[in-house]
N, C-alpha and C positions, 0 to 999 in steps of 0.2 A: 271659907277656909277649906273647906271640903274637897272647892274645884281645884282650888290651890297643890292642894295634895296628891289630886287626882291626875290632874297634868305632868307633876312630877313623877308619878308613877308608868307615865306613860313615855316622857323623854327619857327619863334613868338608861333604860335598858338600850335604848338606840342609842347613844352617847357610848355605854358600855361595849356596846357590838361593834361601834366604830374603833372607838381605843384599840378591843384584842384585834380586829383588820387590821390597823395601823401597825400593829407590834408585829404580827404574822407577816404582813408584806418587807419591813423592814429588816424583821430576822430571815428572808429568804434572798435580801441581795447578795450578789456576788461579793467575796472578800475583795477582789481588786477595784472595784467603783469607788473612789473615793467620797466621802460623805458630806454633804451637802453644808456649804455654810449659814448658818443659823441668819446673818445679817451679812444684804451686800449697799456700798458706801453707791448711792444717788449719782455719784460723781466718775463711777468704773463702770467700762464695757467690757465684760467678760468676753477673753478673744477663743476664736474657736482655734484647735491644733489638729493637724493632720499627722494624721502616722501613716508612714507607707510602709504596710503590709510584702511581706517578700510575693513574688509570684510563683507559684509552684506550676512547672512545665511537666503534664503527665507524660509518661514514658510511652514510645509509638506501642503502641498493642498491632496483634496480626488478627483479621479475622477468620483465618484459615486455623482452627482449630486442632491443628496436629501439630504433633514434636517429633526431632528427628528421632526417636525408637519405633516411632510406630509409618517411617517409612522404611526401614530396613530391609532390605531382600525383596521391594516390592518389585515386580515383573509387567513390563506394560511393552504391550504388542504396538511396532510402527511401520505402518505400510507406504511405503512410497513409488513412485509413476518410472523413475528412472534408472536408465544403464550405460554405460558408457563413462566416462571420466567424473562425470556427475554424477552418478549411481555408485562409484567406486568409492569415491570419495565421501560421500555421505555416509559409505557401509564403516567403513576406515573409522570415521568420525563417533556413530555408534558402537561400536566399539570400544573405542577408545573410552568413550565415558562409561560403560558398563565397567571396566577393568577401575577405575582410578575416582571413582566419585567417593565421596563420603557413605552415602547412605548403600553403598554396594545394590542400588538399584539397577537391573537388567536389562535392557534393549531390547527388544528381539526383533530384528529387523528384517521387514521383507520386503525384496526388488519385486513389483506387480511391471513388468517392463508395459506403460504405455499409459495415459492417463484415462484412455476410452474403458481399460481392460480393468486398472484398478477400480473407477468408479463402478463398473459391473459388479465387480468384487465384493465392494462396501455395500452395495444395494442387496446382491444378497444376502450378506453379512445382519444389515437390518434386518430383514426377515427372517432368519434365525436368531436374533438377536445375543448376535457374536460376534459383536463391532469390534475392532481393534482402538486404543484409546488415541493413538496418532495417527494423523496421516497427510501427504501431501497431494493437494489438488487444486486446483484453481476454484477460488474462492466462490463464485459465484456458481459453480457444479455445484457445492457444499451447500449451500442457500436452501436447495431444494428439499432437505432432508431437515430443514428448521419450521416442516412447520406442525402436524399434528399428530405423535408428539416430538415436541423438540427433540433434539438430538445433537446440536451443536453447544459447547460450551463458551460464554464471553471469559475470553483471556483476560479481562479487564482487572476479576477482583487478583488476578495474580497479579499482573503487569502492575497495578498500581498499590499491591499489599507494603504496609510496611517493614516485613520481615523477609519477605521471599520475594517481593519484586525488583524492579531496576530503580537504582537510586537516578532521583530529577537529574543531577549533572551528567548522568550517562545516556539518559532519553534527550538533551539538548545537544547533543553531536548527531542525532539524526535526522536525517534528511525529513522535513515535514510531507514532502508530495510523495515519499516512497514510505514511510512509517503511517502516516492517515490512509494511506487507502483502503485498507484491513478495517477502519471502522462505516460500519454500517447501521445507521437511523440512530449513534450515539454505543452502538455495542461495538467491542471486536472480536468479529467472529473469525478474524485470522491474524496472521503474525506472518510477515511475507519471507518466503520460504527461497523462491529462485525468481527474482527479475532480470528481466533483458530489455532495452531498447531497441523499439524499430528506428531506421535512419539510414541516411544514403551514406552509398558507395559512390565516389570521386574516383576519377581517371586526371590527375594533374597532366600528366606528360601530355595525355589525348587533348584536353583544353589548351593546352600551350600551343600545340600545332596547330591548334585554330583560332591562335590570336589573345588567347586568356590569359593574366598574370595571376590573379586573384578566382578563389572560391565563392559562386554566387552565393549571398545571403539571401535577399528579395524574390519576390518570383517572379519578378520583372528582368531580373538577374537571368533566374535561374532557366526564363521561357527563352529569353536570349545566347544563354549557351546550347542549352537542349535542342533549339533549331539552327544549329550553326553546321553543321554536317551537312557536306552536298550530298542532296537527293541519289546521284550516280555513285558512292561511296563503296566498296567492295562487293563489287556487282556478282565477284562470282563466289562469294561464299554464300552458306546457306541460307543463312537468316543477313539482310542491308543490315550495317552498319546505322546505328540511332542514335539519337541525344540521350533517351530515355527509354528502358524496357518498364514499360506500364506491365503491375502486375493486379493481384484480385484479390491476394488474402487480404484480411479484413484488418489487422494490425497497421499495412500502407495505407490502404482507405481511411481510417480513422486517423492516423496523420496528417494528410492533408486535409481533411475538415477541421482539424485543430489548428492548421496551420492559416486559416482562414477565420478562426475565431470563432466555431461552430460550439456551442455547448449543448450537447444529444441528451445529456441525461439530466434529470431535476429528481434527487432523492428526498427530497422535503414530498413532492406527489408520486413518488416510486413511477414515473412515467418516461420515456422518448420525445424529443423534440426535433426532428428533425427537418419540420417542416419549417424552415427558416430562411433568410437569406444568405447568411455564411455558405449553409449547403449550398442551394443553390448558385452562388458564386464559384464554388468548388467544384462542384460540376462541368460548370462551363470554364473554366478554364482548363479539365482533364479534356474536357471534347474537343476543345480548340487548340492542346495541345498536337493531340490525335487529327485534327482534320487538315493542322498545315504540315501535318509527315515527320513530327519530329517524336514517335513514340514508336518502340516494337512492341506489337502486340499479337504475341504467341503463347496458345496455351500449350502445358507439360513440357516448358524448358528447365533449365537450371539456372537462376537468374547470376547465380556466381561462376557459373560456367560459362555465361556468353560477357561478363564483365571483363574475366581471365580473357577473353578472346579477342578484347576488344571490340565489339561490336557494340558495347552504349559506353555511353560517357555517364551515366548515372543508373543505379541500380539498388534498389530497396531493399535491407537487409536484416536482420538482426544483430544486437553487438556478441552475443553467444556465439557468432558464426564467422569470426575476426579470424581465430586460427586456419578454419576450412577456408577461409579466401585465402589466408597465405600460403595455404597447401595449393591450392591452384592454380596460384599465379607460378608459382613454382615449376610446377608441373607442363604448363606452357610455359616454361623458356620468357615467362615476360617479364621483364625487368623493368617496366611502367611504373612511376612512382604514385601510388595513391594516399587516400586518405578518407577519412568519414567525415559526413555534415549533417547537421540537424536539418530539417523539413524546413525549405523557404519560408519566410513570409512578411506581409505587406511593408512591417518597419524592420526586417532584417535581426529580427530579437531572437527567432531561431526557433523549431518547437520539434521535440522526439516522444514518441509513445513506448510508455511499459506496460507491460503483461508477464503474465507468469502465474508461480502458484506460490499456495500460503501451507503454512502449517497449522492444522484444523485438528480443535480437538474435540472429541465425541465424549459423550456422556460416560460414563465410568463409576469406578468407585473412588471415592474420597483422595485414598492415597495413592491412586492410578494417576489420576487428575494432576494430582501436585507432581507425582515422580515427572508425568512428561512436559510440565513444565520446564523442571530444572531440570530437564535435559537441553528444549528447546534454548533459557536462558543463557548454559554454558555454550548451545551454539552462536548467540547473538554476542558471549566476548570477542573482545579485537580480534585477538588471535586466530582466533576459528572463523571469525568473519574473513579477516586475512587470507589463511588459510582456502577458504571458498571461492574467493576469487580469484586466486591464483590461478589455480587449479582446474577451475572451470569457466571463468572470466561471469562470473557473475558478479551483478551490481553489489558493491557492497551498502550498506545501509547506515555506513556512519561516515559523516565529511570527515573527520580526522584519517579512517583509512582508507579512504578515496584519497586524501592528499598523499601519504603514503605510497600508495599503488604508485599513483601518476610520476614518480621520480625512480622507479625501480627500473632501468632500463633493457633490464629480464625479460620485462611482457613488450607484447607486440607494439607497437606505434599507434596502431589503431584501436586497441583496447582503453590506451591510456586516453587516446584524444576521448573517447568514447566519457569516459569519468566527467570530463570537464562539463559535459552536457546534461548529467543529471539535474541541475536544477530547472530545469528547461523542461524536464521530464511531464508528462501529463499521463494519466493513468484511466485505463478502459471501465466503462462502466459498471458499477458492482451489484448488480440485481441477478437475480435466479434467473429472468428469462434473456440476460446476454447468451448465455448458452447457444438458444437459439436466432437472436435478434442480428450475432455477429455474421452468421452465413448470409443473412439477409442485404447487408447491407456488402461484402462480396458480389452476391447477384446482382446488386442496383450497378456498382462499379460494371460488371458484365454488359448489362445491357447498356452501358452508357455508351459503352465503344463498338456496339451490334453493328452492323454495315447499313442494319437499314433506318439506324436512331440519327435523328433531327435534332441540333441545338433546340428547337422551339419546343422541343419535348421535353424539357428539362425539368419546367414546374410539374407538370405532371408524373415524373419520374421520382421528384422528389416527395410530391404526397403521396405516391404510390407507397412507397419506403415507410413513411412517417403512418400510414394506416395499417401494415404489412405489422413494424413493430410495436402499435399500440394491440393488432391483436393477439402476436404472441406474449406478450407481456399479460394481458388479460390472461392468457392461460395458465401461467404461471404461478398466477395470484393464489 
């Protein structure tokens, strides 16, 4: 009886401790749980219900932590390369936004007439450290100055902020080979500022009299008109009459190695490839050009000068330089009908190179950073895009007005053809050491056509090149 007792004594209280758990847990359910049925019938499957829940879609947040009070009155210094109708119009432009923005943020712009004499400017600028917050330079000048300490800003968190960048449908009217080229290893250390295509100048009339109806596409075409001029051709002017005035800057050179399907640069290993076959193909057709007579090649001419003169049927040019051709042909009295063509090649698909420069922004303060943004911003609206090209026949960077442009019968014949060929566009390599890799590859073009250079030197001319720019590329590093 004892243990009897004893056991009891011993369950009681566990029995009791579970009870007040049981009452405690049950007094702390939610009021909306409904309460469990005491008995369920052997014969029901209790079915499960779904509720759909609303989705709550958070509101875009910016991560640029300012409001417009605290850009009010802010002042951000912009230096830029150019003068002339280009420099005019960008001053014009600054301006204007300084007078008519919201945030009554300042411009203050300054012409550095020449892009050798601004980047002097900036460099010593860095070392006082008295950078101005914008500027325009060719992207890969700017490169040089990212690396310890940085001093290039990625336009990125702007360009792709919720609050202050460009909404997706206004990024999808731009041209992708002219909008990507500014990004470099994933960042964009620029926002392209003034592009131009290189591409030939066409003498229609001149082809005609030698039997042409049609503009070569091919460079089987194009080797076929270029040597179609008899060798005896205007004996007594200064310079014979050619198919083609071979020239040396590095923007034509880099055309036809594109037009050959040369790819020089590999940004995944930041290195040069030029040791290739493409190149080498390209080569030998500039010397084979050159050796059956069908190229002038004269250094310190004016390649729009002896075009105007008639003396090549084909001549390498920039599309920036469409007005100064029509000023010349003018000016000789020739009323030759021309026109522009992208660089030959093998399937006639067509290929033009751009260069130019970006708008580069430097390390600042906070609200420096964002004013020259939404400065740069209101220059990439239509209008002012528009406006640019008009003006100075700059590429624009959105297809809607490039379609535009191209029906304005205002601009020249040759600007507009010019439009049609942007997506054809191929874009110069973007590393710090093109700087100096581009004269390099001028010089190779030089020696191709030396009096005393040999087709069979060509491989050798071409590792020369491809060892030339892996070691200034190392220096650059």
């Amino acid at each position: 009886m004892a243990q009897k007792i004893d056991l009891k004594r011993r369950i009681f209280p566990r029995v009791l401790f579970l009870f007040i758990l049981a009452g405690s847990v049950i007094g702390c359910t939610p009021l909306h749980v409904p309460n469990a049925t005491s008995t369920i019938s052997a014969t029901q499957t209790p079915k499960a219900t779904r509720t759909n829940l609303p989705t709550l879609t958070p509101s875009p947040t910016s991560i640029i932590q300012l409001n417009d009070k605290q850009l009010q009155g802010v002042s951000i210094q912009f230096w830029h390369p150019y003068s002339g109708e280009v420099g005019a119009t960008l001053d014009q432009l600054a301006d204007e936004f300084s007078r008519q923005n919201l945030w009554q943020i300042k411009i203050e712009n300054e012409n550095i007439n020449g892009i050798d004499l601004l980047r002097e400017r900036v460099e010593a600028a860095i070392g006082q450290n008295k950078t101005p917050s914008l500027v325009i330079l060719p992207l890969y000048q700017a490169l040089g100055w990212n690396l310890d300490p940085a001093l290039l800003i990625d336009w990125s968190m702007y360009v792709e902020d919720n609050r202050w960048g460009l909404p997706n449908s206004e990024k999808e009217l731009y041209y992708p080979n002219l909008w990507e080229a500014s990004l470099v290893n994933g960042h964009r250390w620029g926002i392209p500022a003034r592009r131009v295509a290189q591409l030939l100048l066409y003498n229609a009339s001149l082809a005609s009299e030698l039997g042409y109806s049609a503009a070569p596409k091919t460079l089987m075409e194009f080797q076929k008109q270029a040597c179609s001029i008899p060798s005896d051709a205007a004996q007594d002017d200064t310079y014979p009459t050619k198919g083609y005035l071979f020239t040396h800057d590095y923007p034509t050179i880099l055309a036809w190695l594109k037009a050959f399907g040369a790819k020089i640069e590999s940004r995944e290993l930041k290195s040069y490839q030029f040791k290739s076959s493409e190149v080498r193909e390209a080569f030998i057709y500039l010397r084979k050009l050159y050796e059956q007579g069908c190229t002038l090649n004269v250094a310190d001419i004016d390649p729009i000068e002896i075009f105007a003169q008639r003396q090549a049927l084909f001549v390498s040019v920039n599309s920036g330089q469409i007005e100064v051709v029509e000023q010349a042909m003018q000016n000789a009295a020739n009323r030759d009908l021309w026109t522009v063509l992208p660089f030959p090649t093998t399937n006639g698909d067509g290929v033009v190179v751009f260069y130019g420069t970006d708008f580069v922004l430097l390390r600042s303060s906070e609200q420096e950073q964002l004013a020259a943004w939404l400065f740069v911003r209101w220059l990439l609206e239509p209008e002012n895009q528009k406006r640019l090209a008009e003006n100075t026949y700059n590429l624009p960077l959105r297809s809607d007005i490039s379609e535009e442009l191209q029906q304005n019968s205002s601009l020249p014949a040759g600007y507009r053809a010019v439009l049609a060929y942007i997506p054809m566009g191929h874009n110069e390599p973007m590393m710090a050491s093109w700087d100096t890799v581009r004269w390099a590859v001028g010089d190779a073009s030089r020696q191709l056509l030396a009096w005393y250079f040999t087709l069979d030197q060509v491989p050798s001319l071409v590792e020369l090149l491809d060892k030339t720019a892996a070691d200034l590329n190392a220096r650059r590093r």
